[in-house]
N, C-alpha and C positions, 0 to 999 in steps of 0.2 A: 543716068539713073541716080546717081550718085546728089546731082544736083538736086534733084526731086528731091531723092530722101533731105536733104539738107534743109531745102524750103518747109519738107513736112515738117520738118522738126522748128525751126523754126515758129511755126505756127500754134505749133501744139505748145510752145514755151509761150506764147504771146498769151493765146485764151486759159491758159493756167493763169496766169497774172493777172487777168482780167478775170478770172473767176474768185481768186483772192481778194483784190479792190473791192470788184463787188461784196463779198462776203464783210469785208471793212466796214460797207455805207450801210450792209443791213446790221452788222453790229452796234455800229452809232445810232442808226433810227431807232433800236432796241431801248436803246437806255435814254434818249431822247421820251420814248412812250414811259421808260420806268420813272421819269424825272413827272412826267404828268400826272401819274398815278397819284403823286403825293399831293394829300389832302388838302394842303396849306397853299399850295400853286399859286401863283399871280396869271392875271390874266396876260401878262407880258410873258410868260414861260409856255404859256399855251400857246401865243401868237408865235414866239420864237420855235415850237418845236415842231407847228403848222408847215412854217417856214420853209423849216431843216426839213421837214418829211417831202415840200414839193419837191427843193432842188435835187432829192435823194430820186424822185420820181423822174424828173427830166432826165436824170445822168441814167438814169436803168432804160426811158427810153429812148432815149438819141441808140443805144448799140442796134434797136430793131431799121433806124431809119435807112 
């Protein structure tokens, strides 16, 4: 039992970290969207933040694969 519990705990420390990370990648795509808001924007800051929002999308869904 003892194991169990250890493995649970374990896991429960894993998907907290993994819930922090994530919480990371939507902080960054946040300000990523606040950097587009601005009026002055180049069409290179919209592509880059394009970018930034896929690989934000891949990394959220590779955890469902």
């Amino acid at each position: 039992m003892d194991e169990e519990k250890r493995a649970l705990r374990h896991e429960l420390k894993n998907a907290e970290q993994e819930k922090l990370a994530l919480k990371g990648l939507v902080e960054r795509a946040a300000d990523e969207i606040d950097d587009l808001a601005e009026a002055d924007c180049t069409d290179d800051a919209i592509q880059n933040a394009k970018a930034q929002a896929e690989r934000f999308r891949k990394v959220t869904n590779s955890d469902t694969d």
